[in-house]
Structures are given as C-alpha cells and as structure tokens.
C-alpha positions in Angstrom: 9.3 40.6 -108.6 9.2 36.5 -109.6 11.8 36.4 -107.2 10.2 38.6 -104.2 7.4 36.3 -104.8 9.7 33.0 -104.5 11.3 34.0 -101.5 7.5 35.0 -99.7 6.3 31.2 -100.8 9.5 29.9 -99.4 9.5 31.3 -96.5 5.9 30.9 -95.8 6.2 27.0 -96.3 9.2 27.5 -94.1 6.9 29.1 -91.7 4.6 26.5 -92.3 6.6 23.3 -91.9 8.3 24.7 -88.5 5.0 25.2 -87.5 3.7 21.6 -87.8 6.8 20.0 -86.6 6.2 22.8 -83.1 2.7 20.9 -83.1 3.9 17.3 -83.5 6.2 17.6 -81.1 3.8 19.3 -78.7 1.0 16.6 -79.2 3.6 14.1 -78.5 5.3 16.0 -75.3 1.2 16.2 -74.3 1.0 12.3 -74.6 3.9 11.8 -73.0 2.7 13.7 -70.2 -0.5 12.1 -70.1 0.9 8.6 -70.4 3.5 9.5 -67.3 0.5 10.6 -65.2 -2.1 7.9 -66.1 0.2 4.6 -65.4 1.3 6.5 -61.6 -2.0 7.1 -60.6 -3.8 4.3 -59.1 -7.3 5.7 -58.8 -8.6 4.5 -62.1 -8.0 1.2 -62.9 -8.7 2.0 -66.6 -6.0 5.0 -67.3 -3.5 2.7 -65.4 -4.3 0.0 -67.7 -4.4 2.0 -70.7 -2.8 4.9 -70.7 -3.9 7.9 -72.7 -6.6 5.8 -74.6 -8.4 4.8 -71.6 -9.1 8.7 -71.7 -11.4 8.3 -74.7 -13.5 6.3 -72.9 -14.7 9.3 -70.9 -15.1 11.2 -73.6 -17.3 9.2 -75.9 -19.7 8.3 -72.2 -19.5 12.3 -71.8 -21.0 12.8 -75.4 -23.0 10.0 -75.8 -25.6 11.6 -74.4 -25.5 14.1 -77.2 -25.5 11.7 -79.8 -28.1 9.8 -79.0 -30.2 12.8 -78.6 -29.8 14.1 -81.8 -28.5 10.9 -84.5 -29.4 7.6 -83.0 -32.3 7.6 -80.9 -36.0 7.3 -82.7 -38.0 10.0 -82.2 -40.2 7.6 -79.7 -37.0 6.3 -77.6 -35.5 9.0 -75.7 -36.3 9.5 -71.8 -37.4 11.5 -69.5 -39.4 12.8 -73.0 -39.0 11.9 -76.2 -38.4 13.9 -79.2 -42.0 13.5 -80.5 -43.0 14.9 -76.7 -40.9 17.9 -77.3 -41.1 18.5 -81.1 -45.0 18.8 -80.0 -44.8 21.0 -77.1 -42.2 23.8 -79.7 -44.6 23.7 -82.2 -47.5 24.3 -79.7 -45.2 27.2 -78.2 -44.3 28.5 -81.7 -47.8 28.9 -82.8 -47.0 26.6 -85.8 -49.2 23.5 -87.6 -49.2 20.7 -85.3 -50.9 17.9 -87.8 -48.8 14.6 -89.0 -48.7 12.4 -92.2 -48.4 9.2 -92.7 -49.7 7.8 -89.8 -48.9 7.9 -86.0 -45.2 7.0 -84.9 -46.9 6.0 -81.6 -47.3 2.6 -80.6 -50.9 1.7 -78.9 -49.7 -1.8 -77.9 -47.6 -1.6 -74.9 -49.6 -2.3 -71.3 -51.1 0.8 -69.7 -51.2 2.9 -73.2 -54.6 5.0 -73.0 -56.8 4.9 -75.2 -59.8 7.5 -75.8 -63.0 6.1 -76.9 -64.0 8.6 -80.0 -68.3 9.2 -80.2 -69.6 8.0 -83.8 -71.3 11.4 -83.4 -69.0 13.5 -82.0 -69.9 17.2 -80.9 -70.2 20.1 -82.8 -68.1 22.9 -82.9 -71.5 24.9 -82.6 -72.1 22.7 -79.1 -69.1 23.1 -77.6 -68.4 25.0 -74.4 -65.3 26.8 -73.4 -63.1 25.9 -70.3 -65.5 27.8 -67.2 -63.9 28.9 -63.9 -63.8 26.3 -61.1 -64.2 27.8 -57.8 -60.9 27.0 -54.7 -61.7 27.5 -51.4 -65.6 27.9 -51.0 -65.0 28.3 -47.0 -62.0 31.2 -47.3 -62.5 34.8 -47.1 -61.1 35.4 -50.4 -62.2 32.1 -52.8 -59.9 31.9 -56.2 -61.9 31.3 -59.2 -59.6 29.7 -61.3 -59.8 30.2 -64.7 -57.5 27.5 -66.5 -57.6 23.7 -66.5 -53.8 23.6 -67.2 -51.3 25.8 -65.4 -47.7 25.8 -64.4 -46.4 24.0 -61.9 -43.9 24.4 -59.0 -40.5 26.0 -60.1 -38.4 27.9 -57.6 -36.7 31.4 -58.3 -32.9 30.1 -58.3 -33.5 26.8 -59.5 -34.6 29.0 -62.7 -33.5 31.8 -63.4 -34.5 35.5 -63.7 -35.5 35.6 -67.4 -37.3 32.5 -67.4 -39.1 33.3 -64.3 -39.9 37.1 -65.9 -41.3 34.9 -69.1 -43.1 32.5 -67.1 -44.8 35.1 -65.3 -45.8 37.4 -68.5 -46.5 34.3 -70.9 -49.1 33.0 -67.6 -50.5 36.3 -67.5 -51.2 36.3 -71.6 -52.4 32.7 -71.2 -55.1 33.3 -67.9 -53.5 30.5 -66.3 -51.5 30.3 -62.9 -48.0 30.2 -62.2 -46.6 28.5 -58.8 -43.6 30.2 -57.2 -41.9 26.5 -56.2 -40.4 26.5 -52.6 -38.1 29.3 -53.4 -40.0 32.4 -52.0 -41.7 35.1 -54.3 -39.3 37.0 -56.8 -40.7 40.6 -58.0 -39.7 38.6 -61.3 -42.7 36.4 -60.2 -44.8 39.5 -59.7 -43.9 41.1 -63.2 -46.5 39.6 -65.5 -49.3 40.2 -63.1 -50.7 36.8 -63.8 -52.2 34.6 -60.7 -49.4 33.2 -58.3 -49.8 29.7 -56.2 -47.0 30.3 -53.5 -45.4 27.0 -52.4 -44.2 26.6 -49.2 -41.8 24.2 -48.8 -40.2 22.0 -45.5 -37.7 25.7 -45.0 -40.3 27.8 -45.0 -38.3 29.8 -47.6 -39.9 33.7 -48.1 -42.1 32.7 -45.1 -39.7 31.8 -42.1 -38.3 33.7 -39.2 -35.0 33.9 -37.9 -35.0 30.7 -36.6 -36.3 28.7 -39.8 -39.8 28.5 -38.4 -43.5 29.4 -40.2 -44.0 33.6 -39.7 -47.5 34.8 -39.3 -46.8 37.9 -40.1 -44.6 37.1 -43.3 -47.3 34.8 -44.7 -49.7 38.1 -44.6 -47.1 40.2 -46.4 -47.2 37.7 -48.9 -51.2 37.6 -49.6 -51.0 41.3 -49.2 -50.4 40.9 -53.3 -53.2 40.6 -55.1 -51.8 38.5 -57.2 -51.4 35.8 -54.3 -54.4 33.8 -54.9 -53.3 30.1 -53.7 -50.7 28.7 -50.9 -49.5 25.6 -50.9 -48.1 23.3 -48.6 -44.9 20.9 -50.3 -45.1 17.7 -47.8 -43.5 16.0 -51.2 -42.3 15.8 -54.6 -42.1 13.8 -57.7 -38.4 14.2 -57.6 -37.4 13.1 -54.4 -40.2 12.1 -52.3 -38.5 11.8 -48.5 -36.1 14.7 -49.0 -36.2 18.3 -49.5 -35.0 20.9 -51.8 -31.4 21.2 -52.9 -30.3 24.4 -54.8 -26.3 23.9 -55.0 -24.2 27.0 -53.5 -23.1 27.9 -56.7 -26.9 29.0 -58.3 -27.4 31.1 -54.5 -27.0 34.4 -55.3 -27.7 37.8 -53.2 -31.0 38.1 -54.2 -32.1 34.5 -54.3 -30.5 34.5 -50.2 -32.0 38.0 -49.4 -35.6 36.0 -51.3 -35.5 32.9 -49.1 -33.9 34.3 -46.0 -30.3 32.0 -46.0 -26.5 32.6 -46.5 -25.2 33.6 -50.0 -23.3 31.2 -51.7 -24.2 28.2 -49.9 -26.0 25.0 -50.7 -29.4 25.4 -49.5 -30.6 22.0 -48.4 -34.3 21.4 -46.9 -35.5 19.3 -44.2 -37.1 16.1 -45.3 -40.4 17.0 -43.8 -41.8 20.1 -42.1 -40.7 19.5 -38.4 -44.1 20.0 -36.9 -45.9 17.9 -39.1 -45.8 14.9 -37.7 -49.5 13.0 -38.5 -52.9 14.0 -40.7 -54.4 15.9 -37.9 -50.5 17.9 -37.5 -51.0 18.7 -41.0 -54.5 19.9 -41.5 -53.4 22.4 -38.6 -50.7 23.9 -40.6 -53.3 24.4 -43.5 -56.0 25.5 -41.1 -53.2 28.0 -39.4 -52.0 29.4 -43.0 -55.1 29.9 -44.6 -56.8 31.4 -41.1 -53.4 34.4 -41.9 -53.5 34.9 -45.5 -57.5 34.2 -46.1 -56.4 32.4 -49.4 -57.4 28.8 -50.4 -54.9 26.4 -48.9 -53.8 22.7 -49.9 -50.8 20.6 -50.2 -49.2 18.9 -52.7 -47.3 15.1 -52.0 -46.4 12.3 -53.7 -48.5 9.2 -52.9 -46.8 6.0 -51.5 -48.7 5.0 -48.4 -51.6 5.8 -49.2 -53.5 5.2 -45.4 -52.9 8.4 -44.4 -55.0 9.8 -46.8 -58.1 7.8 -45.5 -57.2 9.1 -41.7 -57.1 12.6 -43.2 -60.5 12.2 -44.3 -61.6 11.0 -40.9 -60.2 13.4 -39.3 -62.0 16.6 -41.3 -65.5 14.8 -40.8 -64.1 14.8 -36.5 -63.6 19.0 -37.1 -66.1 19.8 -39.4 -66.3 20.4 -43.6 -64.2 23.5 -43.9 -60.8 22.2 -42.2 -60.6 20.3 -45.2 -57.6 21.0 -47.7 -59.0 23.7 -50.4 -57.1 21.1 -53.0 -54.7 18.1 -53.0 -51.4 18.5 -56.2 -51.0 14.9 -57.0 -47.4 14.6 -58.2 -46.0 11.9 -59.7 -42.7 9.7 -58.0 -40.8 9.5 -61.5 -39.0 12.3 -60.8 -39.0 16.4 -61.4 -37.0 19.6 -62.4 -34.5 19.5 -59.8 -31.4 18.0 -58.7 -32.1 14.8 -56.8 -30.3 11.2 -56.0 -31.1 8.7 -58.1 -32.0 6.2 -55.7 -35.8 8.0 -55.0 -35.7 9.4 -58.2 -35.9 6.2 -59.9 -37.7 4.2 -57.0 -39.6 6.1 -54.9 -43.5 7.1 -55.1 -46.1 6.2 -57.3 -46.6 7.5 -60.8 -49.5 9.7 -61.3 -51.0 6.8 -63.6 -51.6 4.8 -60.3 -51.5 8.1 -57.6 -54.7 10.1 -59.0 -57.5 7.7 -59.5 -56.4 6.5 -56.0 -56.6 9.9 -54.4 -59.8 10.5 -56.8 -61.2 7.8 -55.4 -60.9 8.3 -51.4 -61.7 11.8 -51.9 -65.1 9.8 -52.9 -65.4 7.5 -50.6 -65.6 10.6 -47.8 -68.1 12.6 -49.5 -65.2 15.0 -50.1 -64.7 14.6 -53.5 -66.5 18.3 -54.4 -65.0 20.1 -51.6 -61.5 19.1 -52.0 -60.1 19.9 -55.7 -57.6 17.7 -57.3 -54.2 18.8 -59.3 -52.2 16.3 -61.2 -48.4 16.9 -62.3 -45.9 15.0 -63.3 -44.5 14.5 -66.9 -48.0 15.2 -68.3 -47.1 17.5 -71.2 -48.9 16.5 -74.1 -52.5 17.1 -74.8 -53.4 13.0 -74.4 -52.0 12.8 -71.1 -53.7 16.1 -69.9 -57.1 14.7 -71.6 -56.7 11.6 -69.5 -55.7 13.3 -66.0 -59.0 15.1 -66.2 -61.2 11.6 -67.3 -59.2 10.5 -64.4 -61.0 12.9 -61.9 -58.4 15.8 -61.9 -59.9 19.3 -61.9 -56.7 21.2 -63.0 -53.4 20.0 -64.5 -49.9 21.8 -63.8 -47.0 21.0 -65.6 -43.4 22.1 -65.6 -40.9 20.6 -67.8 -43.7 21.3 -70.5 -43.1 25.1 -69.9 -39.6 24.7 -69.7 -39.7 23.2 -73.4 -42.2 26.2 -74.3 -39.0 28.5 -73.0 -36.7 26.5 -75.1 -35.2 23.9 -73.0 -33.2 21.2 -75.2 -32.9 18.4 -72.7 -29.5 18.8 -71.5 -29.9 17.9 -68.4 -27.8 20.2 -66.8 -30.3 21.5 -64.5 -28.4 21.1 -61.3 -25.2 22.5 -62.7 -25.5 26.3 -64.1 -24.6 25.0 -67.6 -27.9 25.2 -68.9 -27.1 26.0 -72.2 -30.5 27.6 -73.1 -30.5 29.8 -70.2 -33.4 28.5 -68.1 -31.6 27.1 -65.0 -28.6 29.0 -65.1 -27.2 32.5 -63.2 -24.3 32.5 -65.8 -25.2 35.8 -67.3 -23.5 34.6 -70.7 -25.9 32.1 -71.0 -28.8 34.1 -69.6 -28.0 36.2 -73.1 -30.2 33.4 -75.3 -33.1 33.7 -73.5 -35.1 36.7 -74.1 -37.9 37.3 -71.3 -40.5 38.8 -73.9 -40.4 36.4 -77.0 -40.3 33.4 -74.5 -43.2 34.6 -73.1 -45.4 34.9 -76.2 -43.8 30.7 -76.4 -44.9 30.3 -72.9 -48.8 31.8 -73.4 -49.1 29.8 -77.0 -48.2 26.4 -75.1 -51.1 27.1 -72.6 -53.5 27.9 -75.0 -52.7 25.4 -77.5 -52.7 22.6 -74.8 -56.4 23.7 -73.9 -57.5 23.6 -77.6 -55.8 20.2 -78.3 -57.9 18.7 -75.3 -61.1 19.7 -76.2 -60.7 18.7 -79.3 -60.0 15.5 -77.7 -62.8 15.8 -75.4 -65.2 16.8 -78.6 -64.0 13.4 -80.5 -65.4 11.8 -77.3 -68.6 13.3 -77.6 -68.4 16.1 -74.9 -69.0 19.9 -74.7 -65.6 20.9 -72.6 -62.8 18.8 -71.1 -64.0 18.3 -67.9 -66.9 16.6 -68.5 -64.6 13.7 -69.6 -65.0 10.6 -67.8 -63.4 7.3 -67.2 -65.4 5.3 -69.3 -63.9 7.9 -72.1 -60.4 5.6 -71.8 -59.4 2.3 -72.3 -56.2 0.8 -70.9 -54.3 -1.8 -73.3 -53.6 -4.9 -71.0 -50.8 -7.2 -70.9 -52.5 -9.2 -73.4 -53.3 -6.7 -75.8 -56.7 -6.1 -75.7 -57.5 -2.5 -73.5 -60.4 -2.4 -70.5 -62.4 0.5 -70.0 -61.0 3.0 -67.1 -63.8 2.8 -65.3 -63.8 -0.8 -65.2 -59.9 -0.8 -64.0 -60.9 2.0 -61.4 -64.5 2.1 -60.2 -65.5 5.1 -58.6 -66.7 3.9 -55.0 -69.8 4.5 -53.4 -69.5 7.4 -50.5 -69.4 5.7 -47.3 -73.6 6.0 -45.9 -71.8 8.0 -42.9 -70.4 10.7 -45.2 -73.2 11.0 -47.6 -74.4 14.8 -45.8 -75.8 17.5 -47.8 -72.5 19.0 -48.0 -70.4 16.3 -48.5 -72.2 13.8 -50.2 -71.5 14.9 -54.1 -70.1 12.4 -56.7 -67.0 13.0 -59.1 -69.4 13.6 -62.0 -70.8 16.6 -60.0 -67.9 18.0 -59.1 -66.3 18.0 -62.5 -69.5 19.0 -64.1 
C-alpha cells in the first residue's frame, strides 16, 4: 500500500510539473507572438515601441473606470452622479432609513450651491397638505389631471429593455405618477402596469409615421385610443445631444422594437436632427395644434434651451392666434447630457443646464401672461430630493427624471448604455443579462423611489415654512456666489412684470398663481 501510495504522489507531481512547464512555455510562445505582431504593426505607436507591455496600458485605462468607481473616488467625486447621489436614490428605492451621522459630506461652498432658507417656525405635520392634481390642457377635449409632481422621464423601448420597461410601467402605476414612452413608439410592455403614459414623438415620428417617415393622422388616434394615453409630446431637443436625433445602434433593433417603430431589423436607427417641417415657432405650434386637434390629448414639447429668442416669438405668436394654440406644457431639459448614446462634442458643450434653462423659460412664460396656461417640466440630472425642491421654487410644476429611475431599477453606472453590455440588465437585449433584472421586485424599487422623493421634498418644503412643495418660491433659495456669501433666488432671477399688452383676464396670472 506505502508503495501504491508513493507511486500516485509521484506521478501526480509528475503530472504536475509537466503541466507547469506546458504553461510556461505557452505563456512564453503567447509573448512571443504578441511581441512579433506588436513591433510589425505600425498603427499604434505605443505596441511598436513597446511591445507586449504597451498592451497594459489599455488595460489599466479599460479598468480604471472601475476602480475609481468603487476604491479611489470620494463618495462626492464621481460624475455624471456621485456615489452619495446614488447610495440615496437605492435607499429611497429599497424602502430603507435614509438619515446620516456625523454631519453632511456635502460641501455648501462652491458657486451656484443652493441653499434653502429653513422657517424658524416651520409647519406642522398637522398643517401640511398633500401633493394636489394640477390640471394639462384646460382647452383639450380630454384635460389630464396630473397627479404627481415628479414622474419619469423620456426613455425609449429599445434603448431599455423589456423588463425595465415592464417595471417602469408597474412601479409608475404603484407610485400614481407618469411614465413617458421616449421616441421609441409604445410597447404593450409600456401598457402593462396601467399607469399614465406621456408618448414622445420624436424627429422619425417612430410608432406614429407612415410609410414614407411622415406624421400619420390616423396612427396618432390609434395611439390615444388607450386610455392610458393621457399626454403627447413633441421632442424638438434633448439634453443629450441637442442638434441631433436619436441613435439606437443596429445591434439593440430587434423584431419587435422594428415592427414598434416602423424601420428595418437590425439596423442603426438614426433620427433626423429636427422634424423636417418644423422650420420656425409658428411651424411648430402647427404641429402641436395638428396633434392635439387628432388625439384630443394635451400637447407640448420638450427642447433644450440655447437660443432662447425663439421662445419670446413663440409667445407672440399664440397672443396673434388666440390663448388655446398655446403649448399645453414646455419639458425643460437640461444640455449636460442624457441616457443615450451621443458624441461628445454636444454632449459636453451644447445647451444650457437646467440651472440657467428653467428660470429663463419661467420667466418669459411671465412676461406673456402665459405663465398659468403653459405648464413647465424640468429634467435633467435632477435626482435627489434638493434638486427636485429647487426645480419647483424655480417655477417648475412637475419634475421628470430618468437616470434616477434607472438607479431605482438597479443601474450601477457602467456606462455601457450604448453597447448591450449593461450588466444590470436595463439597456440590454442580451437575454443573459436580462436574467438579473426581475420586472416585479424592480418595480416595487421603482414605486418606493417616487414616493420617497415626494416625501423628502415636502419635508424640505415644510422646513421652509410651506404646506406642500409647490407653494415653494424663489425667495426659499439662496445661491452661494463666487465670493462665498449666497443671494437670494429671487434676487438672482426676478420674476418680470407681464408685459401691460398681455395682462388679459385669461392670460394675465403670475407664477405664484399658477403654482398655488
């Protein structure tokens, strides 16, 4: 038996030793490969250089990313959002205790930090008011009575995918607040949860276009046929790339997203830059009036402010026609960039942020007397309760979000939105990685978000001495300055007197009315 059991340990370390030397001399053969193929190639100046080490270099800039995320980067550092940002929004998802210790890892120094003035006698939880219904759409034959002031914002079926869409649209429905299709067309998935629908129409017209790419009467009734249809809105622009259209990559268009928007399987879908027949204000208030004259629904638009001149002409131009051609509501999005795929160049660059966008919109919208007829929406990158608070002192009636929701489904921050790598499932069609993300937990995630944000902002709004959120006001914030010391809002961005010309019986209401 000793030597049975002699011969077995021999052999194995035989086994063993043959085994490592087959590996050494593998590893070597596979530098010895790499090092004959990086010093021939002459497209990298770096490989040619250094062979087989300049490799590494890739490498370590392909995980970097990952190691900042999780071992180097303070939890205020990171962009697009921080880790505080998102550690917030999971716990808000998750139900869980959202209090800190030990003070706030926030610093209220840098310029254009906001500030909310807290009431030495703030209001009682007896006194408070909950969120009411604001009315879209007075003139329509079918007005929406909206009741959340923060709702999910613009996502397209294929730039998500099925279960996040099916958990969007359940969670929406369990939280009472809306959910906006994106440019992608509706998706039964969208239908599922039953919750209110916003259905974007974007410069291709997708779920809405004939054969020839062009708006269809008759497919824009199908569409408010569903009960669940309550808004439409026009996309002249977006936060993440203001100038261009949409761009879902070939690889994410499947059967049913092509058979959805009405284009080829399996090939990029690209937008136009702008809707071809929208050429000027007056082209545009047409569209609106011709869409919401066929679906009966409140109709607005959504853009990204840069020029800003327009707007005023806009204005002009629905005193010329009369009250009701006006926009039912204007989404204010913000020019530092969105969910989807887009160059760098106008992502970076291109657009005002919502900081500077919505008081400036706010504020022409008073200066025509059309502050209470049009409704405002602010999105962009406003996921935390403080920055929802101050959209709404601002002079926003509604807030949408949606890389908040995203983090509510479970997003990590990858940012590998444009690829089908998501590794969490959310902008994905690999049906491996679909696997993580179950539809009917996420949604729960989805609904506590919502309803958590709500609650956080009125109790922001109580501090301040108000009954509900939206009868915050600019005077509520102060803006830190470059010098350290903060200015009220209001002081920074006056509301403007209407113009006498405007001031009708219909027109003629101020921002603290309409918000009221």
């Amino acid at each position: 038996m000793d030597s049975l059991s002699t011969l077995f340990v021999m052999g194995t370390l035989q086994f063993l030793s043959t085994l490592f030397v087959f590996a050494i001399g593998l590893a070597v053969l596979v530098v010895v490969v790499l090092f004959i193929l990086d010093v021939s190639q002459t497209g990298d100046a770096v490989r040619r250089n250094f062979p087989v080490l300049g490799r590494f270099r890739y490498l370590f800039s392909m995980l970097g990313e990952f190691f900042r995320q999780y071992f180097f980067a303070m939890d205020r550092e990171e962009m697009p959002f921080n880790r505080a940002e998102r550690e917030w929004v999971d716990r808000a998802a998750k139900n869980k205790d959202n209090t800190v210790a030990f003070g706030s890892s926030k610093s209220l120094t840098p310029p254009g930090t906001a500030i909310f003035v807290n009431c030495p006698f703030p209001t009682l939880s007896e006194d408070a008011s909950e969120v009411q219904p604001l009315e879209i759409g007075p003139y329509c034959r079918e007005p929406f009575q909206a009741p959340s002031l923060f709702n999910i914002s613009g996502m397209s079926y294929g730039a998500l995918s099925t279960p996040a869409v099916r958990a969007l649209s359940n969670g929406a429905r369990m939280a009472g607040c809306w959910l906006n299709t994106g440019e992608g067309g509706l998706s039964p998935h969208h239908l599922e949860g039953g919750c209110d629908i916003v259905f974007q129409i974007g410069t291709a017209k997708y779920g809405v276009r004939n054969e020839n790419g062009e708006l269809s009467d008759e497919k824009l009734r199908e569409v408010a046929a569903h009960p669940e249809v309550k808004m439409f809105e026009l996309k002249m622009s977006q936060g993440a790339k203001p100038g261009k259209g949409g761009i879902l990559p070939g690889i994410k268009v499947t059967p049913e997203i092509a058979a959805i928007r009405g284009i080829p399987a399996g090939k990029d879908s690209i937008s136009p830059n702008r809707h071809p027949e929208i050429d000027n204000a007056a082209e545009m208030l047409d569209m609106i009036g011709r869409i919401r004259d066929a679906t009966g629904k409140p109709t607005g638009f959504k853009a990204v402010v840069g020029a800003f001149g327009w707007l005023e002409t806009m204005c002009r131009e629905i005193h010329k026609r009369g009250i009701e051609s006006a926009p039912d509501f204007i989404t204010v999005d913000s020019g530092d960039g969105g969910t989807g795929a887009a160059p760098m160049p106008l992502m970076d660059n291109v657009g005002l942020p919502v900081k500077e966008a919505l008081p400036l919109v706010v504020d022409i919208l008073c200066k025509y007397g059309l502050r209470e007829r049009i409704r405002v929406i602010a999105s962009g990158k406003l996921i935390t309760p403080s920055e929802v608070a101050w959209a709404i002192a601002a002079g926003a009636d509604f807030v949408t979000s949606a890389r908040g929701f995203m983090f509510s489904l479970g997003c990590i921050q990858a940012l590998k939105c444009n690829r089908n790598t998501c590794p969490t499932g959310i902008t994905t069609h690999n049906k491996r990685l679909q696997r993580g993300l179950n539809p009917e937990s996420k949604a729960v995630r989805v609904a506590g978000y919502c309803t958590n944000m709500i609650h956080e902002v009125e109790v922001i709004a109580h501090s301040c001495g108000v009954r509900r959120p939206r009868l915050l006001r600019r005077m509520h914030v102060r803006i830190v300055q470059d010098n350290g010391r903060s200015v009220a809002m209001d002081e920074l961005y006056p509301c403007p007197q209407t113009l006498p010309e405007y001031t009708t019986a219909d027109a003629g209401k101020s921002v603290e009315a309409a918000s009221a």
